[in-house]
DSSP file (Angstrom, degrees, kcal/mol; ACC not computed):
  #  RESIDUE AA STRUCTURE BP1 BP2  ACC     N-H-->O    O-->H-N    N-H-->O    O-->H-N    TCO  KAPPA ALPHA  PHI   PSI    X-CA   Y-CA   Z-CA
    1    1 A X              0   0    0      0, 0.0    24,-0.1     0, 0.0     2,-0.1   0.000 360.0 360.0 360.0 172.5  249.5  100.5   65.6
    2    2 A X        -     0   0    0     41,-0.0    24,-2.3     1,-0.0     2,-0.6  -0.303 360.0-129.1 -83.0 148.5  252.0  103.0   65.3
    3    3 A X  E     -a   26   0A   0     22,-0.2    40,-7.1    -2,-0.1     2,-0.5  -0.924  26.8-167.8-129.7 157.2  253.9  104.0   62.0
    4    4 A X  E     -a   27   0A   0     22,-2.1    24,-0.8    -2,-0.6     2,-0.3  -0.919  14.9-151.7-142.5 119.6  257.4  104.2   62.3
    5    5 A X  E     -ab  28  45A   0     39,-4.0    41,-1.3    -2,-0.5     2,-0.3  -0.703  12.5-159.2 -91.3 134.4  260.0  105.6   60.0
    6    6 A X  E     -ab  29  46A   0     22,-2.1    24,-2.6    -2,-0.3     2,-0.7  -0.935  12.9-168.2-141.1 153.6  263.4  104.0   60.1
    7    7 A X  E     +a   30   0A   0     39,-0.7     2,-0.4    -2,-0.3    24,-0.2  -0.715  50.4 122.8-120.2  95.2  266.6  106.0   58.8
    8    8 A X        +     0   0    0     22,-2.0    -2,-0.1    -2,-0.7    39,-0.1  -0.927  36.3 172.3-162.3 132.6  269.0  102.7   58.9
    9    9 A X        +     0   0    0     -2,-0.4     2,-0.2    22,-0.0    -1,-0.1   0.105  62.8  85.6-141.9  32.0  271.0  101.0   56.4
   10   10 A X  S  > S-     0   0    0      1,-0.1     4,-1.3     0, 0.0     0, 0.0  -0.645  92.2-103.0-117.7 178.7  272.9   98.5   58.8
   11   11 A X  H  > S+     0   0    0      2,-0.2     4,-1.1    -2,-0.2     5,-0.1   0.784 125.0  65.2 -75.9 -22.5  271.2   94.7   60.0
   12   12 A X  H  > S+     0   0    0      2,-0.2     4,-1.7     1,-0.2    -1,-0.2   0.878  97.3  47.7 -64.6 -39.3  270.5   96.5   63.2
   13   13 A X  H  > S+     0   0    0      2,-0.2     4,-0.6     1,-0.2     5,-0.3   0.960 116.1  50.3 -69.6 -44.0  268.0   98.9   61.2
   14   14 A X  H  < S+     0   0    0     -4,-1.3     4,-0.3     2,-0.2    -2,-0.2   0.639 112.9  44.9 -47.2 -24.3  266.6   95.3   59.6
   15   15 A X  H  X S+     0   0    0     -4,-1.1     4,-1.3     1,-0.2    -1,-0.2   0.894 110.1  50.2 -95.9 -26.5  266.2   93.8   62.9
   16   16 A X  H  < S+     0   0    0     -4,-1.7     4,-0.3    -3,-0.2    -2,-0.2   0.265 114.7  44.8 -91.8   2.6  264.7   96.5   64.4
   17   17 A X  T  X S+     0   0    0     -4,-0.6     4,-1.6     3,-0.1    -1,-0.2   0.482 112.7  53.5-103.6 -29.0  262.0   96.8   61.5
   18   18 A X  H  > S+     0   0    0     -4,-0.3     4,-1.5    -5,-0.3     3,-0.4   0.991 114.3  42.4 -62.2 -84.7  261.5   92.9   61.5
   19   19 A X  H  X S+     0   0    0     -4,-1.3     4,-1.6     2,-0.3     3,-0.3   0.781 115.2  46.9 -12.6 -73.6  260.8   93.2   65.2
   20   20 A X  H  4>S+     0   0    0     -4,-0.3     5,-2.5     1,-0.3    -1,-0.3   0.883 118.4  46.8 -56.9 -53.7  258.6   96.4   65.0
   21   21 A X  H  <5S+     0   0    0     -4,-1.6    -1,-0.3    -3,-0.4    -2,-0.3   0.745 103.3  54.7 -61.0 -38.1  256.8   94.8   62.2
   22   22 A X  H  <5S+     0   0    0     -4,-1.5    -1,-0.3    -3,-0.3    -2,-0.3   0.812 102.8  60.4 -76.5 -34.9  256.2   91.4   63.5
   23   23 A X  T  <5S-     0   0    0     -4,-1.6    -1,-0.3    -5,-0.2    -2,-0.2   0.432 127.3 -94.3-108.4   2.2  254.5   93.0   66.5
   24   24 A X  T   5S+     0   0    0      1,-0.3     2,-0.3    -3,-0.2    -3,-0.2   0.710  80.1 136.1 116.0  10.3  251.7   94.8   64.1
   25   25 A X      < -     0   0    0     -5,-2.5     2,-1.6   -24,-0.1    -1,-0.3  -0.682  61.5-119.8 -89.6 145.0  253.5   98.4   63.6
   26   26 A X  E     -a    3   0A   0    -24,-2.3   -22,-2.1    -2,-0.3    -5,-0.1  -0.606  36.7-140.3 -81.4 103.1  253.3   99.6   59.9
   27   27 A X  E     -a    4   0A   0     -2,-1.6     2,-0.4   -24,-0.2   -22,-0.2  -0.287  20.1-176.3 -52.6 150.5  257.4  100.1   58.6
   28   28 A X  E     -a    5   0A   0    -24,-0.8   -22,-2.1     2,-0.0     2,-0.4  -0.876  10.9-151.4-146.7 134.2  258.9  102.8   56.5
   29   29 A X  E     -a    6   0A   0     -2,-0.4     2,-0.3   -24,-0.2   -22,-0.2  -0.968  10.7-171.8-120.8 143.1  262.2  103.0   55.4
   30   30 A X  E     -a    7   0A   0    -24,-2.6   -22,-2.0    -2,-0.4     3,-0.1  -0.957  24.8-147.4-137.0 147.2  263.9  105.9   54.7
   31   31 A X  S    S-     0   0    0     -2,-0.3     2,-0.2   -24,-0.2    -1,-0.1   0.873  86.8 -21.4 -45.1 -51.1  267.5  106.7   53.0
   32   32 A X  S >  S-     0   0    0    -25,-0.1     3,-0.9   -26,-0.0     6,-0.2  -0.754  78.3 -82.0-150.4 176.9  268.0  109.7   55.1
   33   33 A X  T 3  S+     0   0    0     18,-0.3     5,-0.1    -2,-0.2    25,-0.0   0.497 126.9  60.6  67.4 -44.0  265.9  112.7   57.5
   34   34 A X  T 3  S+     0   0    0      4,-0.1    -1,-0.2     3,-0.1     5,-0.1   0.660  83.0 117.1 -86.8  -2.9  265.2  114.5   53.6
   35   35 A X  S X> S-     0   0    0     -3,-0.9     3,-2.2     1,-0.1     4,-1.4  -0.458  75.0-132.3 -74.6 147.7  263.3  111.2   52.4
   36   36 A X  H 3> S+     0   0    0      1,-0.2     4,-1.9     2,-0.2     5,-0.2   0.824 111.8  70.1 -21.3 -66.5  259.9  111.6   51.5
   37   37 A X  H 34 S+     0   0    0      1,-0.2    -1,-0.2     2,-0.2    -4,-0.1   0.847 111.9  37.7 -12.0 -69.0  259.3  108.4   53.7
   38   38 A X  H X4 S+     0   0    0     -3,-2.2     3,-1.8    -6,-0.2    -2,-0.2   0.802 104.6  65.4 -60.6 -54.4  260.3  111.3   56.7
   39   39 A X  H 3< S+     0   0    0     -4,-1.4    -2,-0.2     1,-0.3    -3,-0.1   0.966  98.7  55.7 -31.8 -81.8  258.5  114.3   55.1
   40   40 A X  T 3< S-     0   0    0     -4,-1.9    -1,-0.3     1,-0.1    -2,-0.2   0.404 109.8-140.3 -39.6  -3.9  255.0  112.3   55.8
   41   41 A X    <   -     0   0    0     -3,-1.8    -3,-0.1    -5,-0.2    -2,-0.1   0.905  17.1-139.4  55.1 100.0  256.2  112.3   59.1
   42   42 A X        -     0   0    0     -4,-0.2   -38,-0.2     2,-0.2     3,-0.1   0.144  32.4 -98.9 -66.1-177.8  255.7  108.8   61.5
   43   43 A X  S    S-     0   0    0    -40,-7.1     2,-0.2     1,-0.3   -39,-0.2   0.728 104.6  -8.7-100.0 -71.7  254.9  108.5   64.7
   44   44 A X        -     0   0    0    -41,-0.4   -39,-4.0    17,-0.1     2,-0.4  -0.616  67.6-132.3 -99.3-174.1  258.3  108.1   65.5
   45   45 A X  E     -bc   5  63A   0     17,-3.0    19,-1.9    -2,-0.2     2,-0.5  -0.987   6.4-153.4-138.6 153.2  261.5  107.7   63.6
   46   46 A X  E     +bc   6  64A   0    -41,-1.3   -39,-0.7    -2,-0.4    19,-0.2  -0.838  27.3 171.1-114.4  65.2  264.3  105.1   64.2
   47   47 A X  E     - c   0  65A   0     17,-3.0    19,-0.6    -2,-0.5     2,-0.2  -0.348  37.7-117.9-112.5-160.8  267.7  106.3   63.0
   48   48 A X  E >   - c   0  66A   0     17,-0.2     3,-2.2   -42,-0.0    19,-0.1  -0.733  40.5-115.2-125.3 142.1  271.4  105.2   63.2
   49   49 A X  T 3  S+     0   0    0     17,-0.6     3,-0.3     1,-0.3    18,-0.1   0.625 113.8  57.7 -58.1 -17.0  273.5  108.1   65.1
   50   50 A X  T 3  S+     0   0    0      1,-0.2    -1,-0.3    27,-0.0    25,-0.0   0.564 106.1  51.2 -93.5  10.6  275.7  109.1   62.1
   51   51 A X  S <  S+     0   0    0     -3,-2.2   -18,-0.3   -44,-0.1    -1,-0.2   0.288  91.2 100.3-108.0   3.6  272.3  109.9   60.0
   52   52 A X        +     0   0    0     -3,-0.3     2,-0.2   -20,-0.1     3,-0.0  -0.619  38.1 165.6 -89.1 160.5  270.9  112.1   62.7
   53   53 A X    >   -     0   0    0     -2,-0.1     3,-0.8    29,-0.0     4,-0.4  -0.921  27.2-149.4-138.5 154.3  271.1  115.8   62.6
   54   54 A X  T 3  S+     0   0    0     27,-0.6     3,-0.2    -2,-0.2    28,-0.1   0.797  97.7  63.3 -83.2 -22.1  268.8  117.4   65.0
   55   55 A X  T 3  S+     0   0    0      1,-0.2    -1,-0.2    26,-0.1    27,-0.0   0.425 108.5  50.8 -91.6 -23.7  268.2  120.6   62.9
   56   56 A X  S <  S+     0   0    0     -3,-0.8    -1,-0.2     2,-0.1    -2,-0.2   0.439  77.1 110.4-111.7   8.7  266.5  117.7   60.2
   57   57 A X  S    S-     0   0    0     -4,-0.4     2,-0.4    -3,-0.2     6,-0.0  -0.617  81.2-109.6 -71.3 137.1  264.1  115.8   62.7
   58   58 A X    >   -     0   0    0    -20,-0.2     3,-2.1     4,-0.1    -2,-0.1  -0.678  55.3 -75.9 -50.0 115.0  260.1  116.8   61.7
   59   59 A X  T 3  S-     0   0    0     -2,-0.4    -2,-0.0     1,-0.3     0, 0.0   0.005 107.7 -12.5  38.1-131.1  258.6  119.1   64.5
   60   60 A X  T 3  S+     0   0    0      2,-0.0     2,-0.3    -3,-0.0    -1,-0.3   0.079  91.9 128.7 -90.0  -8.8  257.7  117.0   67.5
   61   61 A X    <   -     0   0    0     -3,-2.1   -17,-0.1     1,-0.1   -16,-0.1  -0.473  64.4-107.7 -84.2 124.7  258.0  113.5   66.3
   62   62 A X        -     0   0    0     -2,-0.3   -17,-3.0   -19,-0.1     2,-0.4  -0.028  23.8-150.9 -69.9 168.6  260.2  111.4   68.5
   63   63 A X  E     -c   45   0A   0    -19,-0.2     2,-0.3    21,-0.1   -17,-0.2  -0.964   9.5-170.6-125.2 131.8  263.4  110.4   67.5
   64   64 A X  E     -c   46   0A   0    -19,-1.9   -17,-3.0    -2,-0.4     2,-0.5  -0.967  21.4-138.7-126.8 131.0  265.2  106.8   69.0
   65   65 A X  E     -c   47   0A   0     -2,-0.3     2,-0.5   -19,-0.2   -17,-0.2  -0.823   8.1-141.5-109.1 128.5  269.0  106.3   68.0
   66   66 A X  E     +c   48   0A   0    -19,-0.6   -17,-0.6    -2,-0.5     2,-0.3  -0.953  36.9 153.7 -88.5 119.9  270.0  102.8   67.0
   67   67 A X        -     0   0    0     -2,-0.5     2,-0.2   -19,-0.1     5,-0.1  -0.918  29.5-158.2-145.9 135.3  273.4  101.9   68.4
   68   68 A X    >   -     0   0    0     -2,-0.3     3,-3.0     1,-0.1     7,-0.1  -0.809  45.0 -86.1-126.4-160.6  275.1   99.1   69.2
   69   69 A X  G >  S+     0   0    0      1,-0.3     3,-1.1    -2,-0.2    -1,-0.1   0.894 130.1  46.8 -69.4 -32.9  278.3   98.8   71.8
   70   70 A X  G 3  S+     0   0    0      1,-0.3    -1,-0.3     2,-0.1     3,-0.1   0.181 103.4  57.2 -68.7  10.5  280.5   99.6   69.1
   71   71 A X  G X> S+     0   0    0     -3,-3.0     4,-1.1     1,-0.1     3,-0.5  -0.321  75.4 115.7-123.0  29.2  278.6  102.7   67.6
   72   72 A X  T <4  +     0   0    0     -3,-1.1     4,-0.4     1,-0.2     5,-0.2   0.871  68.7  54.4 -71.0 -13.4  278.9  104.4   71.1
   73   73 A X  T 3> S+     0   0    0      1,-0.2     4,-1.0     2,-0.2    -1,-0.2   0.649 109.9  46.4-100.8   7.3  281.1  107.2   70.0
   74   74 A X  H <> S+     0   0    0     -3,-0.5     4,-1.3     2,-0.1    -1,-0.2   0.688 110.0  57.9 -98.0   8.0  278.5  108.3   67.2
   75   75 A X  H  X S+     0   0    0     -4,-1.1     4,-1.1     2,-0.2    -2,-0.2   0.447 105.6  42.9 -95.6   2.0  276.0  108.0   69.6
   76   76 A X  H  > S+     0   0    0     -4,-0.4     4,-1.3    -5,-0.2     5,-0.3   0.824 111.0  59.1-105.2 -37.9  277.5  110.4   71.9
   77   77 A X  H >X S+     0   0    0     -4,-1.0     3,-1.3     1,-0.2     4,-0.7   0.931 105.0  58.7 -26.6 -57.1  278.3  112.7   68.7
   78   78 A X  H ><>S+     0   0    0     -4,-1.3     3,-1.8     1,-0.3     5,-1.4   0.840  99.3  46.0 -51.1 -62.9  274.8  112.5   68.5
   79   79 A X  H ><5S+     0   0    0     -4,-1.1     3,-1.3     1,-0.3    -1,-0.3   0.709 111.7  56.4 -55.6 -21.6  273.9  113.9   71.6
   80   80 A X  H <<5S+     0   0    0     -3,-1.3    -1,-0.3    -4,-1.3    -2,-0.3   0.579 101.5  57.4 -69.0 -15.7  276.3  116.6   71.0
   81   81 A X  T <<5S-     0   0    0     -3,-1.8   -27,-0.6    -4,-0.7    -1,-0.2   0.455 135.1 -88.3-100.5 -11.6  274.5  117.3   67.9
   82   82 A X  T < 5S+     0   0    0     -3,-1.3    -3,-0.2     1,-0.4    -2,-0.1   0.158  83.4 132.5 134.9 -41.6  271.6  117.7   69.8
   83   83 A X      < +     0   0    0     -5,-1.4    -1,-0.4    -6,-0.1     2,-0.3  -0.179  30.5 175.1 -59.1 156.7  270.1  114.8   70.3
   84   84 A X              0   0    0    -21,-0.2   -21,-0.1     1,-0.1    -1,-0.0  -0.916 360.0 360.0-170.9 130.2  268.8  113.5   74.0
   85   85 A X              0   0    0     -2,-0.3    -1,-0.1   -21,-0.0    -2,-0.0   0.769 360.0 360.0-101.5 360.0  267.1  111.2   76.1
């Protein structure tokens, strides 16, 4: 199974690690983009749109923005920032 950083400090980063977890993926949580946790570099990473910067993602690894309907306007910051699906 995959291992999967996630950059979250809301219940949505807890639900989505729960989830991930239950279904046999190994979790990491990380503070921020600069944690160690990040460094070691997952097979993806999980954030919340106000912790991304695009400039701090590792090399190639993909990057999945956690939003809900009420975080839409840092998730379009977020694409401004760089970010994209």
């Amino acid at each position: 199974m995959a291992r999967i950083v996630i950059v979250a400090g809301t219940d949505a980063g807890q639900d989505v690690a729960a989830a991930l977890s239950a279904a046999g993926h190994q979790i990491v949580r990380a503070e921020s983009l600069s944690s160690p946790a990040v460094a070691a570099q997952g097979d993806v990473i999980f954030i919340e749109p106000w912790l991304y910067a695009a400039d701090s993602t590792p090399g190639d690894v993909p990057v999945v923005l956690l939003s809900s309907a009420d975080a839409v306007a840092s998730a379009v910051e977020a694409v401004k920032n760089g970010a994209y699906d």
